[in-house]
N, C-alpha and C positions, 0 to 999 in steps of 0.2 A: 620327304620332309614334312607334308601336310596329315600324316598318318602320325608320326613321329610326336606332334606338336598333339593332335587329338588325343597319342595314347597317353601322354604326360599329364596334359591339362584334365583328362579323365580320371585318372588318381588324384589328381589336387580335388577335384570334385568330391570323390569317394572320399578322400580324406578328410575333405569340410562335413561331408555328414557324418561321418563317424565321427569327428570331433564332436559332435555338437551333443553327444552323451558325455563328452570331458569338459564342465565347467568348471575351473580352479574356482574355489574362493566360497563362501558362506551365501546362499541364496538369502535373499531379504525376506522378513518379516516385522512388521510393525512390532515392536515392543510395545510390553501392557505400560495401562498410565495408570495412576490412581485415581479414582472417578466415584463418582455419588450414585443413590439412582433419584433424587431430585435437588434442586437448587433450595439450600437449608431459608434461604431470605424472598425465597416463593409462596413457602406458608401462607395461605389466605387469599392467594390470588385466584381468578377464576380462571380455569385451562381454557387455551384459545380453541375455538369451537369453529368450523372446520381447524386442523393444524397449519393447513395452506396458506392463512392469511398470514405466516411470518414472513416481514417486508422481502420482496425481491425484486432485483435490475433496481430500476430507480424507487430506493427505498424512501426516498422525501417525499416524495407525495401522497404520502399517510398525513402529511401536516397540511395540504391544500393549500399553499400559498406558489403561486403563480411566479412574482420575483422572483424566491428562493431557489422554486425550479430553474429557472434562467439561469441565474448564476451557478449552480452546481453540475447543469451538463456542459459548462466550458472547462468547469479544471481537467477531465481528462482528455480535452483540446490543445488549451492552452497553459496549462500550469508546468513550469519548468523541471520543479522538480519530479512532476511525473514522468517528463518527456524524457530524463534523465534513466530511470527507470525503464523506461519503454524499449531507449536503446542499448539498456545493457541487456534485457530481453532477446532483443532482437539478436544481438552479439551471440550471448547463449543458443539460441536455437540453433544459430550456423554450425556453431561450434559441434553442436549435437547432431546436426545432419556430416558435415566433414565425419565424424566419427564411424558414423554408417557406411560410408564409403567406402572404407579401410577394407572393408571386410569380400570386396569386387576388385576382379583385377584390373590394373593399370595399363593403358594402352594408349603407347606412343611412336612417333615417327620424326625420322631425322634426315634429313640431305648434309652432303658437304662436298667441297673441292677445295685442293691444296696444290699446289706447284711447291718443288723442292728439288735443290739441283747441290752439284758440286762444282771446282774446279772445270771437274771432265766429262759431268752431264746434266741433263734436266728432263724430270721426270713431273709428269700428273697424277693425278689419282680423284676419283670420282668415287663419291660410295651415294645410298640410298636406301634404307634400312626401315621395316616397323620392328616396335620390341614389345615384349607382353613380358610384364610381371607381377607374381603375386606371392603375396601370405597367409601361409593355410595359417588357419586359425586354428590351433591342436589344440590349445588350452585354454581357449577363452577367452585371453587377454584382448584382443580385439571385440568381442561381445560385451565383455566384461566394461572395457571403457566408452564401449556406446551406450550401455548401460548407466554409466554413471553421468555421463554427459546429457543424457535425455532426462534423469532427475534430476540434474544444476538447470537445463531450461525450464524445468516444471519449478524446480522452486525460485527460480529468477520472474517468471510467470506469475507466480503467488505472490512475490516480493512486489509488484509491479501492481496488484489489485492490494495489498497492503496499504502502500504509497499513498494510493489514489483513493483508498476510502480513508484512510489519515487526513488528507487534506478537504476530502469532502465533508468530514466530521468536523474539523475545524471553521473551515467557513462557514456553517451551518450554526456551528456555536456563533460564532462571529458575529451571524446575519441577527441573531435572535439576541443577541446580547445589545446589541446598536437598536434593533428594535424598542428592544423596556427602556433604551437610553431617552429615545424619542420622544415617551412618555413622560420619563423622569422627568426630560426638558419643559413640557407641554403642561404638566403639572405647578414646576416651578414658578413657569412662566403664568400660569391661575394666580398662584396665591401672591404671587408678586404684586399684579394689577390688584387683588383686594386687600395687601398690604398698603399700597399707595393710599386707597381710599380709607384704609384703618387709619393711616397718618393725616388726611384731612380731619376725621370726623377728632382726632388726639389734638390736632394744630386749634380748631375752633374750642372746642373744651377747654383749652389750655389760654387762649385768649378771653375769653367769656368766664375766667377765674374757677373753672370748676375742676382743673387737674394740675399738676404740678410737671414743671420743667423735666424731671423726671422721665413721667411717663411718656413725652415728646421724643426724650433723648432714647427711651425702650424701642420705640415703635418707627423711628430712621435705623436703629442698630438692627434691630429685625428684619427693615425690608431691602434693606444693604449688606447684610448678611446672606437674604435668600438667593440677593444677586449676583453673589460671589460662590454661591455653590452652584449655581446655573450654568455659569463661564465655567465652571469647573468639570464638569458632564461634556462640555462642549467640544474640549478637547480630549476627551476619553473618546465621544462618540466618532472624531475624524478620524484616531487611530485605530479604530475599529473598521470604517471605511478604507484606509490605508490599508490595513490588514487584510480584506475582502479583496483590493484590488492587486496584490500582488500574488494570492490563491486563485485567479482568473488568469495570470499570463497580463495584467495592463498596468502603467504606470500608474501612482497614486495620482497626479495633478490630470489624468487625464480621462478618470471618472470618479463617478460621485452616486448616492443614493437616496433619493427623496424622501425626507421626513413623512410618515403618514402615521394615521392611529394606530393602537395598536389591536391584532385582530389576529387570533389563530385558533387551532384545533389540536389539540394536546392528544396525541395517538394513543389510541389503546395498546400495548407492545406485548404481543403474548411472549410468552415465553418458554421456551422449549427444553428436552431433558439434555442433561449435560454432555450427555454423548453425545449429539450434534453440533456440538460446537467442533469436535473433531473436524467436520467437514466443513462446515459453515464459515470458520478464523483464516482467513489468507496470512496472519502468521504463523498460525500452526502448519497449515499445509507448507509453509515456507520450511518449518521446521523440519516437517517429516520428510520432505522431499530433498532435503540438504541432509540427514540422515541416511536415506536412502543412494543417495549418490557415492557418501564415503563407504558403504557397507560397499558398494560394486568396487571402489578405490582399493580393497582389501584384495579381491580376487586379482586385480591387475598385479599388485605387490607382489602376491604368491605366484605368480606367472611368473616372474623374474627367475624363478628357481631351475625353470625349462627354457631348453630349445625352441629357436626359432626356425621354423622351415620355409622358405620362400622356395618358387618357383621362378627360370626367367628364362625367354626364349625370342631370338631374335633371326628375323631374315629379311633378305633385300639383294641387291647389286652391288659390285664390286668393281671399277676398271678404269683403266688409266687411259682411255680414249673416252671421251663422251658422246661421242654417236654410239658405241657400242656398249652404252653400261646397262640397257636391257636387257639383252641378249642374254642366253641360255648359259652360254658358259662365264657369265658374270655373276651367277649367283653364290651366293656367299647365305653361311646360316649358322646359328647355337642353340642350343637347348641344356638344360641342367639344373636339377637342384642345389641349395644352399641350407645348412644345417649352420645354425652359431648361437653361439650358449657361453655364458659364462661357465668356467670348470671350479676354482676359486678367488672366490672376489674379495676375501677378509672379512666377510660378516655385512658386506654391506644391504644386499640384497632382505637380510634377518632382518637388518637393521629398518630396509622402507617396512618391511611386514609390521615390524612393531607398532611403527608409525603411523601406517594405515589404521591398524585397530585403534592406536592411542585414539586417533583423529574420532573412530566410529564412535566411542565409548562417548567423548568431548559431547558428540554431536546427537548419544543418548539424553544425555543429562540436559541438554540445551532442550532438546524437546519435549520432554518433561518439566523441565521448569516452567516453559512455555505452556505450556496445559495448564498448569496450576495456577500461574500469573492470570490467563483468560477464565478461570473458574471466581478465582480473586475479584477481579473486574465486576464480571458480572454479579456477584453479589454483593458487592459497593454499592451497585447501580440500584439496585433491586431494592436493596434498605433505604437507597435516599429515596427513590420513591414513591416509595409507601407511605414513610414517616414524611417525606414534604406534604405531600396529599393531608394528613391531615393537621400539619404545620401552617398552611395556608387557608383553613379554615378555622382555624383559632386567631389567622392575622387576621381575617376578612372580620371579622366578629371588633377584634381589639380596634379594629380601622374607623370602624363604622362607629363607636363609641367615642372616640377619639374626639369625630369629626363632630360627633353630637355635644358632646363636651365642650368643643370650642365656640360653636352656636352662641349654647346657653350664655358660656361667658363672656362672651362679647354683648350681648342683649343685656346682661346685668350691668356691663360696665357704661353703656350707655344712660343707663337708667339713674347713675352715679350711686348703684350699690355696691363696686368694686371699683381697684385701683388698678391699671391698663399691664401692672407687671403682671398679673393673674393672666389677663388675654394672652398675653406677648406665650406666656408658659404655657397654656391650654393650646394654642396654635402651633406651638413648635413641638407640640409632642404630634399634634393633628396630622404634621407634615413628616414627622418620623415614622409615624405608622403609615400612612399611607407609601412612600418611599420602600418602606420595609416590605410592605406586601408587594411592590412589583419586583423588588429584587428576590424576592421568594421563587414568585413567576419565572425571572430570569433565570433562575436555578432551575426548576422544575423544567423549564423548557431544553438548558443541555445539557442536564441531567437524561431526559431520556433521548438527543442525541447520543449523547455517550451509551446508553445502553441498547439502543439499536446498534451500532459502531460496537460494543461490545459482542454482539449475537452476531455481527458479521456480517451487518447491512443486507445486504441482497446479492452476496458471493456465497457460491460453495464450490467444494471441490471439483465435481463434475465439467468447470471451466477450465482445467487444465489439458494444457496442451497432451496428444499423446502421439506417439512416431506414426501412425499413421493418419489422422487427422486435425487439422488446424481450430484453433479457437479463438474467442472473443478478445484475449488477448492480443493475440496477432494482428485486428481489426484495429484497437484501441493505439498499439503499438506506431500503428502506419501513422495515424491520424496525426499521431503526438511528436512524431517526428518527424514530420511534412513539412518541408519549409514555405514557408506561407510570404 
């Protein structure tokens, strides 16, 4: 029996190598993209000298701010919707290891006993049995579908560092967006206090016969005005804290962010030839890896067309006494192949084939699109800029004039060479320009969020998982879905 089972399972063997020159189905290769060979909105920039310094891991620390960093190594901690992410990762991987499986034989073992009688007797019966079975994999389909399942966890992988720099570019935005808020507040709250004292030196003027009711009633509408755009920042800046707390994983009412100056370091962000972005975009790799999977999806299809041959073999004991069902003349055993194949199905089998392709073709065009969307992006990024940079030196200039404008005219109006509506207009431009340049700022600063986030933060391909070694994902994964 034990020669029997060796010589079987020795052809299943032999037939698994020779299969393994039979793959059904189309072998993968990336399809071309349409590609540049530089970024057209680059023009004029200086190439980043070493290449190395393009941001990687924790790309925010090109900005030096200490908070910021705190807050953004908790979203791939605490932020839900990555966790969410994490565990359909994780899901994928299994699925991708079960696959592998498939392709090793199955080995099991069973006990039983039964009493069964009639009228005229009553009998037992005792069995105890292992059984081995397996499927040669003649045609791939088994390869084929571990195949495809190993690029659905790579690109669930990629979908899951996507996620997570989605929401690290947002609260990033977030943080610097609440930051120039703080300003804007801090500002306000200036010219408010020397609006007050503008309406003292208007209230005595105006007592002492040398202004008109008027200019009284200019100069409360102004600094009750100013106070009404303050309250108004007020609540923009807590929803922008709200926002920040719920990209950490924490309720809003149960943190907060300290007003402080404002104070940063605007990164140099080299930038690199377009063909890296291939590897660098966790949704490109999402794409090409979700491409990659339905091309294997094709070969499985085409397998429908063939036989299946399984292998199964079982031995154990036999006997209707149970002190004796060890025993030599208790043995009991089977061995045999199994051949089964659809002969005609109606078309159905043509029919997945189409499907598969339709699917690959869908999942061409999706990644392609995707290339050109991430090429798009980055040279968005790239023009705003440029042209900010020198938009915030034309503001810095109209500021500074502004500010000097309102000086003069306020010293003239004291002098009783002007009438306080002049001030009241010289000041309010003073405080529009000023306003303007830090929302410039604010621009400029996630602006080049976005176009770090563009280039791909500090992922690249290389982080993907592959069947035989684990990655940084899987790390991230645990973390994020650890019940705490």
């Amino acid at each position: 029996m034990n020669n029997r089972l060796i010589q079987v399972f020795g052809l299943g063997v032999i037939s698994l190598i020779v299969s393994g020159c039979s793959l059904v189905g189309p072998d993968y290769q990336r399809p071309d993209t349409p590609t540049s060979e530089q970024f057209k909105e680059a023009q004029g920039w200086k190439e980043a000298s070493p290449a190395d310094l393009q941001p990687k891991g924790a790309w925010w620390q090109v900005y030096q701010d200490d908070p910021l960093s705190k807050l953004l190594k908790q979203v791939e901690i605490n932020n839900q919707n990555v966790a969410e992410y994490a565990a359909d990762y994780e899901k994928a991987k299994e699925v991708a290891e079960e696959a592998g499986t498939n392709l090793y034989p199955t080995i099991g073992a069973n006990a039983g006993a039964t009493r069964s009688g009639s009228q005229s007797q009553t009998s037992n019966a005792y069995s105890a049995q292992a059984t081995v079975s397996w499927e040669i994999d003649l045609w791939g389909k088994l390869r084929r579908t571990r195949e495809a399942n190993l690029a659905s966890a790579q690109a669930s992988a990629a979908e899951l560092a996507s996620a997570t720099l989605s929401a690290q570019s947002s609260l990033a935005q977030d943080y610097f967006q609440l930051r120039v808020l703080d300003e804007k507040i801090r500002l306000y709250q200036t010219n408010i206090a020397v609006y007050e004292k503008y309406l003292k030196v208007v209230t005595n003027q105006y007592q002492l016969g040398n202004t008109s009711s008027a200019s009284v009633s200019q100069a409360q509408t102004q600094l009750h005005s100013t106070r009404v755009s303050m309250l108004d920042l007020q609540w923009q800046r807590a929803q922008f804290e709200h926002a920040i707390a719920v990209l950490i994983g924490q309720p809003p009412a149960a943190f907060s962010i300290t007003p402080t100056s404002l104070s940063f370091t605007l990164p140099s962000v080299p930038t690199t030839l377009p063909s890296t972005l291939l590897e660098r975009r966790p949704d490109i790799a999402f794409a090409e890896r979700s491409m990659a999977s339905a091309n294997a999806s094709v070969g499985v299809a085409i397998a429908g067309y063939y036989p299946d041959l399984s292998l199964s073999a079982s031995a154990g004991f036999e006997n209707s006494v149970l002190g004796n069902l060890f025993e030599l003349p208790s043995r009991a055993w089977s061995i045999g192949p199994s051949l089964s194949g659809n002969i005609f199905d109606f078309g159905a089998t043509k029919a997945q084939v189409k499907q598969a392709k339709a699917e690959y073709a869908a999942n061409v065009a999706n990644y392609r699109q995707t290339v050109l969307s991430a090429f798009q992006e980055v040279e968005d990024y790239l023009v705003e800029m440029r042209i900010l940079e020198d938009e915030i030196k034309a503001q810095t200039l109209a500021t500074k004039y502004a500010k000097e404008s309102a000086r003069v005219t306020f010293n003239q109006f004291k002098l009783g060479m002007i009438d306080y509506l002049d001030v009241a207009t010289t000041e309010a431009t003073s405080l529009t320009q000023q306003q303007s340049q830090l929302s410039l700022i604010s621009t400029q600063l996630v602006n080049s969020v976005q176009l770090i986030a563009a280039l791909g933060g500090g992922w690249d391909s290389h982080q993907l998982p592959t069947a035989k070694a684990p990655d940084s994902a899987s790390k991230q994964a645990a973390s994020a879905t650890r019940v705490k």
